[in-house]
N, C-alpha and C positions, 0 to 999 in steps of 0.2 A: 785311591787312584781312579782318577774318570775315565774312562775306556768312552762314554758314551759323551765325550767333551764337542762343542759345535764343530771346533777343528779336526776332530778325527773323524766325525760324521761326512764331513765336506771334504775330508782325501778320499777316501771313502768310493761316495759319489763320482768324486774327478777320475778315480782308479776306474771305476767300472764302465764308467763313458768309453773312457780312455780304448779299455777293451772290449768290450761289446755292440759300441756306434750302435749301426740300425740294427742290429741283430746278430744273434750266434746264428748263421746262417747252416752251421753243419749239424747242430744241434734240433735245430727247429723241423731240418729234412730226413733225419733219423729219428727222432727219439719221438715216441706218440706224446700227446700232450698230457694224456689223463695220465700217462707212466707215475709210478710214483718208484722210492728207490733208498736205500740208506748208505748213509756211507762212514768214513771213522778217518781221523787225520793221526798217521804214525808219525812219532820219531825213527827215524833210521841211524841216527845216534846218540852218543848222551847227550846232554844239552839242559840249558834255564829257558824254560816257558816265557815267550812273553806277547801278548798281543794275542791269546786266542779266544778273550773275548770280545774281540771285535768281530769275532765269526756271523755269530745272527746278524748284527746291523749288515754283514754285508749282503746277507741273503736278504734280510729285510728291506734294504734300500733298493737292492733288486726286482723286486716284486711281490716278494715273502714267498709264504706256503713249505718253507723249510724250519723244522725246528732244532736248536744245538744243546744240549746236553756238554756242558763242562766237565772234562773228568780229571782235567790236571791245569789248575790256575795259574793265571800270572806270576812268576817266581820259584814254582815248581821245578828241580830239578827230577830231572827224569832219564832212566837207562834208555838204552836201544831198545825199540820194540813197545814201546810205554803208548799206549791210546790217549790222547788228548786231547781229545773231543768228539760226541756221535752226531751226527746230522742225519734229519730223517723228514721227507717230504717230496716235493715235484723231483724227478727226474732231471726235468730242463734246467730248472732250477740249479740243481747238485751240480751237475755239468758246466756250464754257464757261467757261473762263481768261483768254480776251482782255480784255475791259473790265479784271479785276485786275491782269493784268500789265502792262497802261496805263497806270493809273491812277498802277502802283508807277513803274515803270519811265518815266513822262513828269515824274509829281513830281523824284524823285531827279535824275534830268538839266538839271532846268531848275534846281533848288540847284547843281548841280556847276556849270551853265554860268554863270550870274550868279559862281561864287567864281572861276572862270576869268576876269572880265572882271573884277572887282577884282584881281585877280593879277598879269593882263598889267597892266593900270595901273600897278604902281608898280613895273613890271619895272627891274633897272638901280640900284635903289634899297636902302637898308640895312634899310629896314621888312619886315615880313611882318604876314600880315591873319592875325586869329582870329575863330572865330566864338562866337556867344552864346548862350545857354540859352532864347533866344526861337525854340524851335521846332514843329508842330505835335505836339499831346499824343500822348504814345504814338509817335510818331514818331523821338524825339533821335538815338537811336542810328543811323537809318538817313541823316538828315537829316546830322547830322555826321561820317557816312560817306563820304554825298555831297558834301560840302563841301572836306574834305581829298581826294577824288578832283582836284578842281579848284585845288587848290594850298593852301589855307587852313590854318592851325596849327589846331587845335582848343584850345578853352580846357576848360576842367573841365565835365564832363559832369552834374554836378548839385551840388546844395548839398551833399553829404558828402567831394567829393574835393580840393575847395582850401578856404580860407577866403579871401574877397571881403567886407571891409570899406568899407560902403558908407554912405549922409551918414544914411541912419535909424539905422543901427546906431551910428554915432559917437555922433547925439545920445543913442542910447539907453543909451550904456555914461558919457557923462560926458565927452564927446568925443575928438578925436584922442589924446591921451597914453593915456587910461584906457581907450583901444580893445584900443590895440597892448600896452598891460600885461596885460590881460585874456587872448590869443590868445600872450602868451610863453610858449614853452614847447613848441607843437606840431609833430609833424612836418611838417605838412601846408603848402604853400607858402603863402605868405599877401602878400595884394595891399589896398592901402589909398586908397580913394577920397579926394580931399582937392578943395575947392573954392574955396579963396582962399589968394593966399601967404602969409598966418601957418599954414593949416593944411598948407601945403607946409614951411614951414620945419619944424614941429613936426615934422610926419611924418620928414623928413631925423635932425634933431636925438633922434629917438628910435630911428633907425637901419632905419626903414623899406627893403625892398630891392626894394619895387615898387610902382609908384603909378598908379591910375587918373587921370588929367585927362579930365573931361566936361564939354562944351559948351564946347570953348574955339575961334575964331577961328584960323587956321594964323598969325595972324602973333602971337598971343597964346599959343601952344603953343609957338611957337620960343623968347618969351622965356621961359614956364617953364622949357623943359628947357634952355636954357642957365642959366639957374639953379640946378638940377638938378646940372649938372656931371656925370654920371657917376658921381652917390653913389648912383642908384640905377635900376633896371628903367624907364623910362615906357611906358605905353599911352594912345592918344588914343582917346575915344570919344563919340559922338555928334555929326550931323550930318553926319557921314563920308560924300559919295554918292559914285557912279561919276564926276561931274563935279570932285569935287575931290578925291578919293581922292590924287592924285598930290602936289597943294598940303600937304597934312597929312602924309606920308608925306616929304618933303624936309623937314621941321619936326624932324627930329633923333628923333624916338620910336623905340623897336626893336619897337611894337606898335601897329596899329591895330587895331580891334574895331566888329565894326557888324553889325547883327539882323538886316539889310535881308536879306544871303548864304541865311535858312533864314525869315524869316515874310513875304518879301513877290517871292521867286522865283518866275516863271513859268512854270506848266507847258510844257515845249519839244512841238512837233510831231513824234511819233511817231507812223509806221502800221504795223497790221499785215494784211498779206496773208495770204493764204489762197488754196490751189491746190490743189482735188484729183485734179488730174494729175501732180503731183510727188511723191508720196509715195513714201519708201522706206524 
């Protein structure tokens, strides 16, 4: 997992602009410059670590003179109270960074933790969750970072790496047969929404080898994929929550999928401290 990937160097960057412009103006008129200062990022609840190595780069992109100390990695589940990282260095620095590396670092965790609680859910079970392209802009790659930190498959990263045939595109090509004739040919893994058993049977009958089912009922998902039989890939999607996650996942699919994992996770409580009697 690249933590140190172009694209999250360059949120990064954007983030701290973002917050800093010409200067932490209240910091620069309080804090002496030579100050030096240590500080430590708590959990304030349980939760799956994810994104706190991107800590240094942010001090680093900063101006440095801060060093981080990892003490509980990407994917770490960790109690209340749990230290997750030490930083020790400038003062200004420490200060200056905080709110951004909050910000990074309480998002990303609180995706990891939500993919961690669909995960355990269907622990024991043949399914595995993926996650979706519904993620905040500019974010995907950290977002689906986080998310596979917390056990999640990742599905394709944007519209160029799979092809995902879905009910506008069918009607737009002339429907299921004239889809899947259209997209013959490509490397690229290709997955076929279908919304009624004629367009399941089609999809079969044209040799489809992966099939979205959305908005189906878990007792309406069992009888598709047993119809199914085994001719091809299923993925269940929509309506999918933490409450029935498990009911849909015993339904035979080898794929769940649901947005809920990266646009509608909650930021987890993260603090950070600051001691400048600890500095070393």
């Amino acid at each position: 997992m690249n933590w140190q990937h172009p694209d999250a160097l360059d949120l990064i960057r954007r983030a701290l602009s973002e917050d800093i412009g010409a200067g932490d103006v209240t910091t620069e008129l309080t804090v002496p410059a030579e100050q030096r200062a240590a500080g430590a990022f708590y959990a304030r609840e349980p939760l799956t670590v994810a994104g706190i190595e991107l800590m240094q780069a942010v001090y680093d992109l900063a101006g440095g003179g801060v060093r981080v100390e990892v003490l509980a990695p990407s994917g770490s589940d960790v109690d209340k109270g749990a230290c997750l990282a030490r930083a020790a260095g400038s003062a200004r620095r420490l200060l200056t960074c905080e709110r951004t590396a909050l910000n990074l670092l309480q998002r990303l965790s609180g995706v990891a933790t939500l993919a961690r609680r669909f995960t355990s859910a269907i622990a024991g079970t043949q399914c595995r969750i993926l996650d979706t392209r519904k993620t905040t802009p500019g974010m995907r790659l950290l977002e689906k970072m986080a998310a596979s930190c917390g056990g999640v498959v990742n599905h394709r990263m944007g519209l160029y790496d799979a092809v995902l045939i879905k009910n506008n595109h069918i009607a737009a090509a002339g429907g299921v047969r004239a889809a899947l004739a259209a997209v013959r040919g490509t490397s690229l893994p290709v997955e076929i929404e279908v919304r009624t058993l004629e367009e399941l049977d089609e999809a079969l009958a044209c040799g489809a080898q992966r099939l979205l089912l959305d908005n189906l009922t878990p007792e309406q998902a069992r009888e598709w994929i047993a119809r199914i039989g085994g001719r091809a890939v299923a993925e269940l999607s929509g309506g999918i929550t933490l409450d029935n996650v498990r009911e849909y996942a015993l339904a035979g699919a080898q794929y769940l999928s649901s947005g809920a994992i990266t646009h509608s996770a909650r930021a987890v409580d993260i603090h950070f401290h600051l001691d400048l009697h600890a500095a070393h």
